[in-house]
Phi, psi and omega in degrees: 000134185292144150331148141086015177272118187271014213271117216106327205291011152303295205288296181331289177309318195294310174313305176313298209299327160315291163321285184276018145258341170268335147307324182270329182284282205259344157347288217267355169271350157299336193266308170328287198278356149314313181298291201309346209259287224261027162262335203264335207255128199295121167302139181251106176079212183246092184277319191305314190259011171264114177322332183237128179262166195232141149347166165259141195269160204321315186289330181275355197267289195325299201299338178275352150292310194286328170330286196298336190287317181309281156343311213261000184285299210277300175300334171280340170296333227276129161322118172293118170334113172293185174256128179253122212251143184254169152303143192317310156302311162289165191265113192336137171205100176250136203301151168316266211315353202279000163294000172088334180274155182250122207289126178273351161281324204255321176290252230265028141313269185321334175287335188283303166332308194272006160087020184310138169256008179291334183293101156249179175319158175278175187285291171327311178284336210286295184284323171312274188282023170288335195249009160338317207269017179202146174250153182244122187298150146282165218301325196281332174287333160257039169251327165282329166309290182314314165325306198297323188286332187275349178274319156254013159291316197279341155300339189231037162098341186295120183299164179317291226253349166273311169302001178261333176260351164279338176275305187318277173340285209311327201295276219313314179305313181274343183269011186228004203222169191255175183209118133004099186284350189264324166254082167291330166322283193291353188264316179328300200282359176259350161291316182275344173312295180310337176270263237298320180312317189301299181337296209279320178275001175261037209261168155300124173303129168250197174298126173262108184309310184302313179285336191277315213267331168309293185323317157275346145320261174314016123260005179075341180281050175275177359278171163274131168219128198251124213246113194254132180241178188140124193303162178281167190050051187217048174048038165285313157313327203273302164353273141348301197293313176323283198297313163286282156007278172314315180291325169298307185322300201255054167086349193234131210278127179219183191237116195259141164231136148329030246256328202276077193263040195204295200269127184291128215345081159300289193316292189312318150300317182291316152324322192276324140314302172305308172309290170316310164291285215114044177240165172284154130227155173256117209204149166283171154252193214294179169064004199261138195312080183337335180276326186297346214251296207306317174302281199303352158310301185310303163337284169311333155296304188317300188293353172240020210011087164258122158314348188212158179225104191269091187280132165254135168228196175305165194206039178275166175332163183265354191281326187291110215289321186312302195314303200304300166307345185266349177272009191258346176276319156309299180301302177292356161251338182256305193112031209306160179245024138200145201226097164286164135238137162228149176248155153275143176285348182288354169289326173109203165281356178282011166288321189298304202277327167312297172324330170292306202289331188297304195291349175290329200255339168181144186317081169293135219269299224181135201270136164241133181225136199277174159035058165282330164293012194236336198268077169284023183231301145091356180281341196309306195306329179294310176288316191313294219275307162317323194259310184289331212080347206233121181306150138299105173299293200228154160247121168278081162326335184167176187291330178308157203254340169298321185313024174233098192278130180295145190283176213176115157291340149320284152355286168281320180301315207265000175282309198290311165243128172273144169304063178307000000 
């Protein structure tokens, strides 16, 4: 990720902004009572000066079992009181002790009075102060913690139900795991790192577009032709150019058509893409039927062996029954062998819905989702792929033709929290 790119700080801060508020509100009575646990819990060796606490090892758990095994030895050992039978004529009086059991509270009263040094730690206190050094929050610091994380996910675009499951994730993690008393900060933010990651890796794998088009390269089964969707002004055309860039860079040859014969210069744009890479396009004039043009793209490839077909189309609402029939007319004429949609990521969550409504009328492949660099919030990238089903392929970074990065979860955790 480039230096000076915003694309996160929203979403970056708020999570921080969680964090350290929730450190200055409950921080310092966690760290109290952390002090307080390991002052009061009997030390083993120099537990105190290790920097890391460690388990308890195979030998001290065995001695602290036979200690204790030793102990209940020495009180079942300790000689039974006899029993004293009275006269007939006296009246029953029987010694505490005369039931033969031995009271075990009051027998290692007494060895402490007589000073016995056989009395050691229990196995339990034993194993117990091996973990001074780290605290487990209770319910109510993680319920407040979470409230704070789920309020800013939701502030920066992370759809409900992704934020819901990413909280869900967060519970379960803090309520089972021990946290560092001297960083509770940094152990909070490697928890929550660790949930957007589980989140971001539970996504659908999508078509590694690039790896698809060399494999039909290298076997001749071009061209490949990929049919770009989308509302206008969300880089489909900026797109397209990206991609034929990219495909030039590496030896392989496409074609752009011109297909969006409906937005006042559209053509002109695509041309003036095509001029800069250095590619063909194929192109009509306005109002001429977007599927005939997308054929004669195909066409034209066949006949020069061009490798790759950048279909471009219209980019009116997904609610407008005309755009959806004519893109449904493009797919029964070209055939694409891959169906992009590309989004801003600056759309919000009605991006997630355009998208549901595009994919009920014809099969989407794979998401670009554009102007991350533009994007201070930055919650789309997390939800979208979630909420939709349909994988992120690529992130659009800027106007440059370099500017397109493949997607990576890796990618985003480290935009949103970095590993320090």
């Amino acid at each position: 990720m480039r230096r000076g790119i915003p694309m996160f700080d929203g979403l970056r801060k708020k999570l921080s902004e969680a964090v350290k508020g929730f450190m200055k509100k409950e921080g310092p009575q966690i760290e109290e009572e952390a002090k307080t646990q390991e002052a009061a819990t009997p030390q083993i060796g120099s537990i105190k000066e290790q920097k890391q606490p460690e388990p308890p090892r195979m030998e001290e758990v065995a001695a602290a079992v036979a200690d204790a095994k030793q102990q209940d030895e020495l009180v079942e050992e300790r000689p039974k009181p006899e029993l004293h039978v009275p006269k007939a004529a006296e009246e029953p009086r029987l010694p505490p002790m005369a039931t033969g059991k031995i009271d075990r509270k009051e027998a290692t009263r007494e060895m402490k009075e007589k000073g016995d040094k056989s009395i050691k730690l229990s196995l339990k206190t034993k194993v117990k102060s091996v973990f001074t050094s780290t605290v487990v929050l209770n319910e109510n610091e993680i319920n407040d913690f979470l409230d704070a994380i789920k309020m800013s996910m939701l502030q920066s675009d992370v759809s409900f139900d992704t934020t819901e499951q990413i909280v869900d994730d967060l519970r379960g993690m803090l309520a089972t795991s021990r946290i560092d008393s001297k960083g509770i900060a940094k152990g909070l933010e490697s928890r929550v790192r660790q949930a957007l990651l589980d989140t971001l890796n539970k996504s659908k794998q999508g078509v590694d577009v690039f790896t698809l088009i060399k494999e039909r390269v290298r076997t001749n089964a071009v061209p490949v032709k990929i049919l770009f969707l989308g509302p206008n002004g969300t880089g489909k055309t900026t797109t397209m150019a990206k991609i034929a860039y990219h495909l030039k860079k590496n030896g392989i040859s496409s074609v752009l058509s011109a297909s969006d014969t409906f937005r006042a210069a559209a053509i002109e744009q695509t041309e003036h893409h095509a001029n800069k890479v250095g590619v063909p396009v194929i192109k009509s004039k306005y109002g001429a039927d977007p599927a005939s043009i997308a054929f004669d793209a195909i066409a034209y490839a066949k006949a020069r062996g061009i490798s790759v077909v950048l279909i471009d189309s219209a980019g009116r609402q997904e609610t407008n029954k005309n755009l959806i029939n004519e893109m449904q007319k493009m797919v029964r004429v070209a055939s694409p062998d891959v169906v992009l949609f590309v989004g801003e990521s600056t759309a919000g969550n009605a991006l997630s819905e355009q998208i549901s409504e595009f994919n009920k009328f014809m099969k989407i492949d794979g998401i670009i989702l554009t102007k991350l660099d533009c994007d201070a919030k930055g919650g789309n990238a997390i939800s979208i792929a979630n909420t939709t089903g349909i994988p992120i392929l690529f992130f659009g970074t800027g106007e440059s033709y370099e500017a397109l990065v493949p997607y990576s979860a890796d990618f985003i955790l480290n935009a949103i929290m970095p590993d320090n």
